[in-house]
NULO-220678 format. One line per field, with one value per residue: residue number from 1; residue in one letter; x, y, z of N, C-alpha, C in turn. Coordinates in steps of 0.001 Angstrom, whole numbers, plus 500000, padded with zeros to 6 digits. Example, Ala and Ser with C-alpha at 12.3 -4.5 7.8 and 13.67 -1.06 7.14 Angstrom:
<rs>
num [1	2] .
residu [A	S] .
npx [513190	512850] .
npy [494310	497750] .
npz [507800	507080] .
capx [512300	513670] .
capy [495500	498940] .
capz [507800	507140] .
cpx [513200	512900] .
cpy [496700	500030] .
cpz [507800	507870] .
</rs>
This chain:
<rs>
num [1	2	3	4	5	6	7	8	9	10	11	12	13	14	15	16	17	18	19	20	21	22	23	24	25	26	27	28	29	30	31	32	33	34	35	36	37	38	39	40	41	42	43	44	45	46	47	48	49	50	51	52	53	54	55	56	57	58	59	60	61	62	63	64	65	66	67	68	69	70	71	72	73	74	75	76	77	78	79	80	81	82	83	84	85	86	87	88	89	90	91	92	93	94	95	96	97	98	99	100	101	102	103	104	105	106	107	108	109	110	111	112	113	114	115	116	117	118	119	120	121	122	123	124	125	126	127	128	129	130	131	132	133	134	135	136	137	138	139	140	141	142	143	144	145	146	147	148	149	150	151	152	153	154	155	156	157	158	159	160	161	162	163	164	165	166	167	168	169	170	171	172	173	174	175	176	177	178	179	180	181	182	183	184	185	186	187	188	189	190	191	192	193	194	195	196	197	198	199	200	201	202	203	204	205	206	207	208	209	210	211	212	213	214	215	216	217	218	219	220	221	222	223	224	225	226	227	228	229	230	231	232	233	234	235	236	237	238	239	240	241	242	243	244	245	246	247	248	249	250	251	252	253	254	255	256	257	258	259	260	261	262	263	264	265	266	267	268	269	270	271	272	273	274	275	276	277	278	279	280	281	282	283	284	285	286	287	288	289	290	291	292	293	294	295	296	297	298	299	300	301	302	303	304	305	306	307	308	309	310	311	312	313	314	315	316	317	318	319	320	321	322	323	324	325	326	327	328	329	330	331	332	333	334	335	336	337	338	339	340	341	342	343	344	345	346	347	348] .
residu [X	X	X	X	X	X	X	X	X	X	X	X	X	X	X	X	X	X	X	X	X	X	X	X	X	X	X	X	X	X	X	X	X	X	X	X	X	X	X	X	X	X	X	X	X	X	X	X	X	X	X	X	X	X	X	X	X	X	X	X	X	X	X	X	X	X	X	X	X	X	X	X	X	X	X	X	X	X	X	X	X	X	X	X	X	X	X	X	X	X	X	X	X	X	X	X	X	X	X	X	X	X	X	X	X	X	X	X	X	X	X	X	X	X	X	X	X	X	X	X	X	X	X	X	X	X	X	X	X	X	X	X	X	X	X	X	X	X	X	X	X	X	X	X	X	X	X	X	X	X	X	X	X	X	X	X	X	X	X	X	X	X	X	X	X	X	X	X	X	X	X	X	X	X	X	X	X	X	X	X	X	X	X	X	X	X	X	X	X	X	X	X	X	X	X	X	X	X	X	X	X	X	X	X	X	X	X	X	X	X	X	X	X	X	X	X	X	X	X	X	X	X	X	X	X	X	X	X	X	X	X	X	X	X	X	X	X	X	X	X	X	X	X	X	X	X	X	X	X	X	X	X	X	X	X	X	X	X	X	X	X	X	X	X	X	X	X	X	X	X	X	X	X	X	X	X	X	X	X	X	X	X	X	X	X	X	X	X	X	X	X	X	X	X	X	X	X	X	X	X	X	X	X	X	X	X	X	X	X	X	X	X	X	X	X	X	X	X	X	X	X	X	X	X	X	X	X	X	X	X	X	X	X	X	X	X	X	X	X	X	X	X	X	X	X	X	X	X] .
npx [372005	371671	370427	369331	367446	367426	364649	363405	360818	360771	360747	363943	364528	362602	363167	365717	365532	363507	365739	367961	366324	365398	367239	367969	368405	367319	365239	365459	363083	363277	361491	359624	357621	356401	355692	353306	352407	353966	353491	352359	354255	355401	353455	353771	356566	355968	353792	355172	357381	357253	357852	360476	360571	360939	359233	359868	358363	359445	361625	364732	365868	365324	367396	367635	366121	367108	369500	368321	366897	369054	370941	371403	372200	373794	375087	374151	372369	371671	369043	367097	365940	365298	364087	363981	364913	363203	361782	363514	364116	361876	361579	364228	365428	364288	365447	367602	368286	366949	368895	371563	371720	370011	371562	373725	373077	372659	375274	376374	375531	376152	378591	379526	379114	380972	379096	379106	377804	376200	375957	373414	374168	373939	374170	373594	375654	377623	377050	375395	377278	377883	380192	380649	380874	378744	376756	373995	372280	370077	367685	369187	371460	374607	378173	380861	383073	384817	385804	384613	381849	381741	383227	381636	380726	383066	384730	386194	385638	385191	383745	380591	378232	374683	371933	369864	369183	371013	373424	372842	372882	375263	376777	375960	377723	379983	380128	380246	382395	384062	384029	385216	387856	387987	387376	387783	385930	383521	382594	380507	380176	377559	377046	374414	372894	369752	367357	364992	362101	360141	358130	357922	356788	356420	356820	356577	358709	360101	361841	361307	360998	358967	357153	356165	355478	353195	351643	351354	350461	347783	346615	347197	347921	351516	354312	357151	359848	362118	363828	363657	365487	367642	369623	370141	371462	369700	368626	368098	366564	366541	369447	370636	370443	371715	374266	374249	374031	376540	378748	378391	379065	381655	382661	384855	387052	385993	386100	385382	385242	383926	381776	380356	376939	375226	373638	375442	376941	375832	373167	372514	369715	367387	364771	362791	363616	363082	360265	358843	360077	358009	355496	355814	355619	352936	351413	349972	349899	351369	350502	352559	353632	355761	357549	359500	363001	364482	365625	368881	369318	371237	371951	373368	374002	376031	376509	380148	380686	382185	384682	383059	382062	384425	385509	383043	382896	380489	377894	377276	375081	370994	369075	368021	365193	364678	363861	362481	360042	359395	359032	356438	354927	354168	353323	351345	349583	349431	347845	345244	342958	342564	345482	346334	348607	348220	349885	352223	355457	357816	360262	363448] .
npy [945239	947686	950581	953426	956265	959200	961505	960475	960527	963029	966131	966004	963378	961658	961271	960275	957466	956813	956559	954677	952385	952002	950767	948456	948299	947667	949971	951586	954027	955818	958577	961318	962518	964970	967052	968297	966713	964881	962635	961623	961544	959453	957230	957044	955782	953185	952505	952212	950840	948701	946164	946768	948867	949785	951692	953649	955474	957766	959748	961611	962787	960702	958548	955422	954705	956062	954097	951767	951587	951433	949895	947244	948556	949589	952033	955561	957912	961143	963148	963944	966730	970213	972640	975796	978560	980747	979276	978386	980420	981073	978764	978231	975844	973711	973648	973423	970602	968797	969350	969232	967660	965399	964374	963575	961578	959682	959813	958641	956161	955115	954815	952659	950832	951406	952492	954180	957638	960372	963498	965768	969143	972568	975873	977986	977482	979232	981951	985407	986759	989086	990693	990653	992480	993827	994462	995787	994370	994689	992657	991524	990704	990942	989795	991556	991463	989998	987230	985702	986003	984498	981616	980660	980781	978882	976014	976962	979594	981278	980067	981165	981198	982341	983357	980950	978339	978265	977692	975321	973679	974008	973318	970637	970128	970413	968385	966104	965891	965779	963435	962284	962060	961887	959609	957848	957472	956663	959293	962475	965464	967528	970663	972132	974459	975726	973637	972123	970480	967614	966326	968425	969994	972967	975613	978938	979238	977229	975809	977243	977543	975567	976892	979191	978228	976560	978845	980209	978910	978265	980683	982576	985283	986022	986700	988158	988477	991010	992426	990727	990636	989169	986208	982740	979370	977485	973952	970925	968066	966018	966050	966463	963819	962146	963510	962269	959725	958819	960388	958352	955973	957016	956604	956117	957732	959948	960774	963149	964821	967891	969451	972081	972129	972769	974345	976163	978839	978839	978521	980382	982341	984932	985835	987714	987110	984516	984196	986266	983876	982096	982944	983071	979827	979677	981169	983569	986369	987388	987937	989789	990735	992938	992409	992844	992532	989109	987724	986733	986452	985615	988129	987402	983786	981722	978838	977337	974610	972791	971626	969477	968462	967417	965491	963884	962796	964376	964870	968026	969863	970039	972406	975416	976350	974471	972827	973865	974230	971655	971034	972329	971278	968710	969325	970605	968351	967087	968521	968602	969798	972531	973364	973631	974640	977102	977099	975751	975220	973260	971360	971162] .
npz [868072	870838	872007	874132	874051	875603	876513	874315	872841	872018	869869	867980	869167	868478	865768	865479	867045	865304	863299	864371	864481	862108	861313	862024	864784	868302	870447	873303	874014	876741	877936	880060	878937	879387	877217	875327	872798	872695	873010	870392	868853	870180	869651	867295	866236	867507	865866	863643	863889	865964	868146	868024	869406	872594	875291	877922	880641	882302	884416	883898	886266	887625	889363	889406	887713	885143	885284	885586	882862	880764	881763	879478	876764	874004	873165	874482	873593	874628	874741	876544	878599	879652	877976	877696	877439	878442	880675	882611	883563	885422	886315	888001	889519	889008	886056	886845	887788	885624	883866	884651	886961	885738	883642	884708	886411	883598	882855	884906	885313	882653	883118	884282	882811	880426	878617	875467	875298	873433	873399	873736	873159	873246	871357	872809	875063	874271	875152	874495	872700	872450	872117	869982	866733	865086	861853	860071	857443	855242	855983	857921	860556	860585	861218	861454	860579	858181	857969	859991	859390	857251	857999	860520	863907	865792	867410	869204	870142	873669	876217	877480	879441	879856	881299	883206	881678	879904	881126	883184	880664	880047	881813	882235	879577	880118	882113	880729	878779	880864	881812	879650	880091	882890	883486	881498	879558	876692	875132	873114	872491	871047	869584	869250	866660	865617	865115	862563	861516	860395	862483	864122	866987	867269	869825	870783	872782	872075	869154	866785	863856	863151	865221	863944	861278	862072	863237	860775	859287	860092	860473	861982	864032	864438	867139	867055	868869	869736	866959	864650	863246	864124	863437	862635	862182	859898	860390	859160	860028	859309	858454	860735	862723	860897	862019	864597	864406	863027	865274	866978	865454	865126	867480	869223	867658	868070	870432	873310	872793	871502	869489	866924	865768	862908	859989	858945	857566	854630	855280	856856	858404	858823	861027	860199	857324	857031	857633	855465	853064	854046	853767	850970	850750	851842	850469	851194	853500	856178	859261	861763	864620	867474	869897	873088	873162	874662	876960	876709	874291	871379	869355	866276	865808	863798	862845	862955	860619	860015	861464	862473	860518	858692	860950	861396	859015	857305	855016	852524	854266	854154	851965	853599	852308	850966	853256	855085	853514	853208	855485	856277	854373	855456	858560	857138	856395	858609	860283	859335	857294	857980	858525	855872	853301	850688	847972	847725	848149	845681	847547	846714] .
capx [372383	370525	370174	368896	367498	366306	363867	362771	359566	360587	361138	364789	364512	361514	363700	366876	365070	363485	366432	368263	365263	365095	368991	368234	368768	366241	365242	364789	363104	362924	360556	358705	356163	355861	355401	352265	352609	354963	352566	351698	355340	355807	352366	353982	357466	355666	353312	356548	358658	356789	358958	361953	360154	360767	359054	360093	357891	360253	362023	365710	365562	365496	368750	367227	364647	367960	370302	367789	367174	370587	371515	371801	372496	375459	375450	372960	371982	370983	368937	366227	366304	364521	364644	363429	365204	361998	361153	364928	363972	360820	362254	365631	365850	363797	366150	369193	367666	366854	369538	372414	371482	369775	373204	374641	372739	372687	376695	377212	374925	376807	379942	379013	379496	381822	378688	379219	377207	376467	374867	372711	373725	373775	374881	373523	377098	378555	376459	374493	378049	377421	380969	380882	380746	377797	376134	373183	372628	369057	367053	369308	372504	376326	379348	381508	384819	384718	386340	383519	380849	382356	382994	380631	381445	383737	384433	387739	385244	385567	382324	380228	377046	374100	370688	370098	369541	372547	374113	372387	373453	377034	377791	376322	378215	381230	380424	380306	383716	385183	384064	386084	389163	388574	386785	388039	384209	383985	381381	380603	379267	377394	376332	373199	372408	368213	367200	363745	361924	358806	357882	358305	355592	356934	356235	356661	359778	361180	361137	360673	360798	358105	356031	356004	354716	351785	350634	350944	349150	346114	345704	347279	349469	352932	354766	358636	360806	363287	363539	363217	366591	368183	370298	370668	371507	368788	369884	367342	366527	367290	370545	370937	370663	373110	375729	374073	374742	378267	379025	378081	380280	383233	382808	386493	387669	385402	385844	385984	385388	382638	381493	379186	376178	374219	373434	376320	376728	374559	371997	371969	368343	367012	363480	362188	363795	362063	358477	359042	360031	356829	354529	355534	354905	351444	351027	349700	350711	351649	350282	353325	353703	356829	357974	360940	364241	364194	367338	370617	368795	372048	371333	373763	374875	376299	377714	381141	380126	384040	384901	382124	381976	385754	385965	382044	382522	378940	377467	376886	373466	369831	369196	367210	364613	363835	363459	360982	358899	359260	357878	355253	353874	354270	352218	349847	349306	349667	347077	344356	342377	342847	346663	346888	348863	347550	350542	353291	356712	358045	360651	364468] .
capy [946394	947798	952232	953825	957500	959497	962435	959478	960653	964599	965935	965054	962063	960330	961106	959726	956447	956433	955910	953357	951311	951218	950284	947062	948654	947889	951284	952161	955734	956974	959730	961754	962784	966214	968033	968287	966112	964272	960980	961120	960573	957306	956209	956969	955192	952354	951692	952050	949579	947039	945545	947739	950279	949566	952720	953983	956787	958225	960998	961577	962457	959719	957628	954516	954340	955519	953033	950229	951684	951567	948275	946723	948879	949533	953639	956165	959491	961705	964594	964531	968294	971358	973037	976897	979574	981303	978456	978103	981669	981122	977864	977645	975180	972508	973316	972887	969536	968122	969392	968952	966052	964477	964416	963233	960299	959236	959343	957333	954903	954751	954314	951366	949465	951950	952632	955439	958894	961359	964223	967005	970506	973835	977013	979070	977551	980939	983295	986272	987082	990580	991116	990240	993580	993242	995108	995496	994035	994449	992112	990578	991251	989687	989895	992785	990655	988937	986004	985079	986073	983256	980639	981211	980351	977550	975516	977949	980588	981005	979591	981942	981064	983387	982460	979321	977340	978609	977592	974178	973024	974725	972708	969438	970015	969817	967406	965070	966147	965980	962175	961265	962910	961317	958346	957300	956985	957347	960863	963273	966911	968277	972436	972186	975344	975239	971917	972182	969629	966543	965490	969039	970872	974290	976977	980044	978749	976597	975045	978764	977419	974869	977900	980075	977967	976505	979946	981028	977901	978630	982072	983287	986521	985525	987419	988246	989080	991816	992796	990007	990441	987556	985099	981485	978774	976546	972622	969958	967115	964920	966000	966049	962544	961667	963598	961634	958221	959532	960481	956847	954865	956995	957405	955881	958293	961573	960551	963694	966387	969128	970306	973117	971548	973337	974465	976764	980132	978608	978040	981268	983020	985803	985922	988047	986376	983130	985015	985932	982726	981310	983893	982585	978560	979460	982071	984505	987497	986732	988872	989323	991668	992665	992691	992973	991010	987816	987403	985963	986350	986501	988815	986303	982934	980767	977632	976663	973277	972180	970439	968200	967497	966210	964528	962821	962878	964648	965637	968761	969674	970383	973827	975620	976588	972884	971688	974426	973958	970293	970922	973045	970091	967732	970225	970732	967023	966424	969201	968480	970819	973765	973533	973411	975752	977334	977270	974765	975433	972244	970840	970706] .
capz [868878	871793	871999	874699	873705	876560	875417	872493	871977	871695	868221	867217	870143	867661	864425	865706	867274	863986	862275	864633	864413	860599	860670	863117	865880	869602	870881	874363	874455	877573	878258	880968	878150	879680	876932	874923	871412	872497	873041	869183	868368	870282	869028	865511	866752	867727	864825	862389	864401	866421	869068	868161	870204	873987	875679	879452	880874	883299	884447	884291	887616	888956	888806	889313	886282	883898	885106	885067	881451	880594	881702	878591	875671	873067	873009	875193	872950	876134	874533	877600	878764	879963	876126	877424	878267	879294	881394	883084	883928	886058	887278	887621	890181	887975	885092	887220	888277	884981	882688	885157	887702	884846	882636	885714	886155	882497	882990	885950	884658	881393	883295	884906	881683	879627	877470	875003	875559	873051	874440	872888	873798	872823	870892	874012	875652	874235	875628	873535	871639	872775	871753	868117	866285	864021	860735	859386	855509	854656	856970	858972	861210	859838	861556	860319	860204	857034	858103	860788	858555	855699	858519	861558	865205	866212	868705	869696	870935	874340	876714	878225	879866	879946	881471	884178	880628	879312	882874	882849	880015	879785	883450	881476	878051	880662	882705	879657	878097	881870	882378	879245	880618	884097	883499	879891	879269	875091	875076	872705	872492	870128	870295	868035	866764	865594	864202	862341	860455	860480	864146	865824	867631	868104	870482	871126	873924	871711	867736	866670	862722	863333	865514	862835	859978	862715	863107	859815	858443	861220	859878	863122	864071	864742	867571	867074	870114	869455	865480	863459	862297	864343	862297	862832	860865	861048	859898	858912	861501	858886	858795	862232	862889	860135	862662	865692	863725	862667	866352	867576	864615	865004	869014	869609	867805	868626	872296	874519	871574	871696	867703	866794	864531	862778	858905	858374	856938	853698	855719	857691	857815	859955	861698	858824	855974	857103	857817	853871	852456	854554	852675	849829	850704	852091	849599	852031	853869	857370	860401	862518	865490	867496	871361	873790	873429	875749	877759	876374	872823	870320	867520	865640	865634	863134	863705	861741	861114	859492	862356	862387	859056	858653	862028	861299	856961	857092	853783	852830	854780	853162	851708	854358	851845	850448	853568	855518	852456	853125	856693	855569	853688	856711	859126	856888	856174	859907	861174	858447	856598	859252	858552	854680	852508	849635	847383	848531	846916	845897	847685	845982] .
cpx [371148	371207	369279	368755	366670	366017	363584	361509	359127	360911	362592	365006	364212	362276	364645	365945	364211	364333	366904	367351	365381	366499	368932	368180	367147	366761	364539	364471	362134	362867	360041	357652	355396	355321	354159	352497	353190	354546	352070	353207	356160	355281	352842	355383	357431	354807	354178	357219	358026	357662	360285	362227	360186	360235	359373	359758	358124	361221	364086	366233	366106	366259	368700	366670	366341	368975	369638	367312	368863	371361	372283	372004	374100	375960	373802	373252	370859	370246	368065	366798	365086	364970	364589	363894	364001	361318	361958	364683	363114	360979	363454	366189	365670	364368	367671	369044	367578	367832	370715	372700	371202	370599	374021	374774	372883	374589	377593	376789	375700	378367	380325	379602	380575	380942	378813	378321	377357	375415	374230	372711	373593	374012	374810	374913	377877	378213	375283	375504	377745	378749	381599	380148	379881	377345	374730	373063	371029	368086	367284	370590	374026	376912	379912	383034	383862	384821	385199	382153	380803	382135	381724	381755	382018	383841	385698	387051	384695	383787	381734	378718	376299	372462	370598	369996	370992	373504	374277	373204	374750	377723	377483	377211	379717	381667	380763	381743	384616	385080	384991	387405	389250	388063	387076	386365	384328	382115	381671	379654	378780	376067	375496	373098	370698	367922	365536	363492	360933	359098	358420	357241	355955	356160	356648	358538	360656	360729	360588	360107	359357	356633	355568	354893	353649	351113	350259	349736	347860	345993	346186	348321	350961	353595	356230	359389	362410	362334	363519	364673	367699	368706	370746	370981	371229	369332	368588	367216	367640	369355	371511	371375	371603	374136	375573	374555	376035	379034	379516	379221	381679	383479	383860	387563	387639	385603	386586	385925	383943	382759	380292	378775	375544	374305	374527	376208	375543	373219	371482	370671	368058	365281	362680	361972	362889	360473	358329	359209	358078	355663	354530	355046	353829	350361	349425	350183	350268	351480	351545	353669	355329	356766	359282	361866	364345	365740	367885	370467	370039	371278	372481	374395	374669	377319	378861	380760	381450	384064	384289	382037	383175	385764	384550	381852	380957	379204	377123	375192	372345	369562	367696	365718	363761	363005	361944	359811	358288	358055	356762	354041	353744	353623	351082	348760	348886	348098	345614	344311	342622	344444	347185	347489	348324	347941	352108	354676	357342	359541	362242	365033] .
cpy [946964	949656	952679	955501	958507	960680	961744	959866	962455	964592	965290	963425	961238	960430	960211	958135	955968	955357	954899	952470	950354	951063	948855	947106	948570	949431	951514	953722	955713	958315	960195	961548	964163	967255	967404	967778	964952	962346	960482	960786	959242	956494	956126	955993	953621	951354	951265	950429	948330	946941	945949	948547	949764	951157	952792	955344	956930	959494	961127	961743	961655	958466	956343	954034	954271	954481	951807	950345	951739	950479	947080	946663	949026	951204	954282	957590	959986	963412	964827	966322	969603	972208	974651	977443	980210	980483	978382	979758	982170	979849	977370	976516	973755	972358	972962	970985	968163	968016	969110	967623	964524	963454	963416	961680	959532	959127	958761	956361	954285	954053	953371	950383	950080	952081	954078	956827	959894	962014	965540	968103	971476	975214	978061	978686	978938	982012	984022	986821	988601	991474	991064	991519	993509	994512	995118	995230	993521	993654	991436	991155	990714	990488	991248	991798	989798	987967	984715	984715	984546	982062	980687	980736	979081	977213	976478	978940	979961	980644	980562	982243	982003	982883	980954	978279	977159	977744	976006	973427	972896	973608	971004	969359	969674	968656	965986	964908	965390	964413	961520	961445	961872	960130	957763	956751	957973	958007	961253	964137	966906	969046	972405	974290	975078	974822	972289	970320	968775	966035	966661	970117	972313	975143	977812	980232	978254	975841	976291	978412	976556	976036	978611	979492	977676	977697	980587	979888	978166	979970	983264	984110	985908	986429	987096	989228	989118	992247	992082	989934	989716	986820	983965	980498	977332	974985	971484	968320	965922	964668	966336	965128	961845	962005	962568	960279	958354	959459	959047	956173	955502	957617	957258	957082	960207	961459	961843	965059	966536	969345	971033	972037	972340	973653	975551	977908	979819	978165	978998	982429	983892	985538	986418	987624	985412	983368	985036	984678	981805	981699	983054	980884	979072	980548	982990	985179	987076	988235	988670	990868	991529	992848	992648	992567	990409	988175	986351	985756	986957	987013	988056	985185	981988	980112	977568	975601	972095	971334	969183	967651	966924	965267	963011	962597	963242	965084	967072	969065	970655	971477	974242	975463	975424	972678	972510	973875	972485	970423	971300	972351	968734	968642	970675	969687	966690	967147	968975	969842	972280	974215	973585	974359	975870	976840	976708	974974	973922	972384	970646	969456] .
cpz [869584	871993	873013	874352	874432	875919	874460	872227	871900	870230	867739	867833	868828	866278	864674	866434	866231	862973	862734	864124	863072	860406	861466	864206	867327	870036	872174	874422	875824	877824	879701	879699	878670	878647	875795	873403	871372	872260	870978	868853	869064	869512	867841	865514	866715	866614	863468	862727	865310	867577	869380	868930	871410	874953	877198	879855	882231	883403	884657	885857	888516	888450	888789	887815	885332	883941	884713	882665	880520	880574	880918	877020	875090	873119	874004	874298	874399	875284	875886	878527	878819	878897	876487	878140	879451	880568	883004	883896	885707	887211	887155	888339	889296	886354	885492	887474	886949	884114	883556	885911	886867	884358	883054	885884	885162	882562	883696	885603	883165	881872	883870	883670	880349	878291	876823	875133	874246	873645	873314	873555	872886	872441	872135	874972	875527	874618	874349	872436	871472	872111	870628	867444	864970	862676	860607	857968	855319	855759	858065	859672	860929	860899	860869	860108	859458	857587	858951	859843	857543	856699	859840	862773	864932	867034	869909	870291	872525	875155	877249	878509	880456	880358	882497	882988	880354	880277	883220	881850	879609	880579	882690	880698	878740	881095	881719	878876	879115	882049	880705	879570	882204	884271	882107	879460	877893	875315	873855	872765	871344	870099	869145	868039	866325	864657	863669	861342	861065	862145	865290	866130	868149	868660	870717	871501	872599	870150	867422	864900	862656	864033	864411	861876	860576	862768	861964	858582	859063	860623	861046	863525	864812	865871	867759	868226	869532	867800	864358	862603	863086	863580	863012	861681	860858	859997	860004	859674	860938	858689	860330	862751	862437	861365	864164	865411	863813	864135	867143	866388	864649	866559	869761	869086	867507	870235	873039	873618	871763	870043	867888	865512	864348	860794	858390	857886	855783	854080	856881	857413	859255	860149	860505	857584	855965	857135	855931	853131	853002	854013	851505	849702	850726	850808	849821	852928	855244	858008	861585	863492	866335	869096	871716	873843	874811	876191	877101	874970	871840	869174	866741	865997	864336	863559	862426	862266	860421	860083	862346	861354	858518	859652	861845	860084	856682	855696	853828	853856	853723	852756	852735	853308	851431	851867	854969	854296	852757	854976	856769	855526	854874	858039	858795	857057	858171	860966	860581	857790	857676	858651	856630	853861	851536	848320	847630	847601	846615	846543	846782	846238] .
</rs>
């Protein structure tokens, strides 16, 4: 089997071309390589797998490069994508460009040979959820309807794009649904909520779980936009990929369905909570300052992740707590001595 994974050498890109690889699988990752790290996870891609690794440093863009990449695979995982609100902000033309046109390309090219598509979008599809009547409970913000609180969002809430990201990716997450509807081309969605875990360079923009522990391993003040009491429900790469696999073996008969992914109510943590738990890996007190809420910034989402897990038989997913800890120790390891914690929690 032959995989084409554009974005392959971003963070979940290099996990998920990871795993094909070590299942048998040839891996085309095509890349730009725009963003800053991203060259150490090919080089790591490449020294794992050997020959498995076919690299293409190119730009979605341009519809040429992905069809000729495309040509002759079994499934295309399309995460390539302008990841930053803040960015989508400043240039919205170059996020309409990459996350829409991109999409576009990667799905005429697929339809050329009736190859399958899963696509990587995004919880920002719903907007900021401005109209979800919220609480406070100690550090973080819940739902006030029980019922939400217990399950989180689903895929039944209604769309509502906020931000040229938001916008971007909302008009992809369609266009991908709409070509199995008018092109019987076997697609699937799936609305990540925030994926952490080994092989992600966060910043500021984007990979907020991964920012965090880099600054707090450097010794360096953290800055939280809004109040820190944000709730997501963040979901371990590794179990990520499982649903990306899943997606691909049962894509006959996910074809044309959207699912929320993400770690679930048991896995929902606020900005603060996580600052705390991170204290305690590094076992030091974290300098953290506060500023302005960003645009389209929900103060909650959780994903219901039901759907996905009957329609793809996922396992439960990792307990947030194991698996920051786990990254912890994989950032420290990764940054050297500069990056090491003091006091590492182990790992469940």
């Amino acid at each position: 089997m032959r995989a084409l994974v554009t974005g392959g050498a971003g963070f979940i890109g290099a996990n998920l071309a990871d795993r094909l690889a070590s299942e048998g699988c040839e891996v085309v990752v095509f890349d730009a390589l725009a963003r800053p790290g991203v060259e150490r996870n090919l080089a790591w891609l490449k020294a794992r797998h050997g020959r498995k690794i076919t690299s293409v440093q190119a730009d979605v863009r341009d519809a040429r490069a992905v069809a000729e990449a495309a040509r002759d695979v079994q499934v295309i995982f399309h995460l390539a994508a302008q990841v930053a609100v803040t960015t989508s902000l400043v240039q919205p033309m170059d996020d309409f460009e990459i996350n829409v046109r991109g999409a576009l390309n990667v799905l005429e090219a697929a339809r050329r040979r009736r190859t399958p598509v899963i696509f990587a979008s995004t919880n920002k599809v719903y907007g900021d959820l401005a109209d979800v009547p919220l609480e406070l409970a100690g550090e973080a913000y819940r739902p006030k309807d029980a019922d939400l609180r217990a399950r989180g969002v689903s895929e039944a809430r209604p769309l509502d794009f906020h931000t040229p990201y938001g916008c971007s990716k909302g008009a992809a997450d369609q266009y991908v649904l709409d070509y199995a509807r008018s092109f019987d081309l076997p697609t699937c969605v799936l609305r990540m909520s925030c994926i952490y875990g080994p092989r992600q360079m966060g910043t500021e923009d984007q990979g907020w779980v991964a920012h965090f522990l880099i600054r707090a391993l450097e010794g360096q003040p953290i800055v939280v936009y809004g109040d820190g009491r944000q709730v997501r429900d963040i979901m371990h790469v590794g179990d990520t990929v499982d649903a990306y696999m899943a997606a691909w073996r049962r894509i006959e008969e996910v074809a044309g369905r959207a699912f929320n992914l993400g770690g679930g109510p048991g896995n929902a943590v606020s900005l603060l909570q996580l600052l705390g738990y991170i204290e305690e890996v590094i076992g030091r007190k974290v300098e953290v300052g506060f500023s302005d809420w960003r645009a389209g910034d929900q103060r909650y989402y959780v994903s219901d992740p039901s759907a996905a897990k009957q329609a793809l038989q996922l396992a439960d997913p990792r307990d947030w707590r194991a698996g920051v800890a786990d990254l912890a120790r994989w950032l420290a390891a990764e940054r050297g001595p500069a990056g090491t914690a003091r006091r590492p929690v182990e790992a469940a």
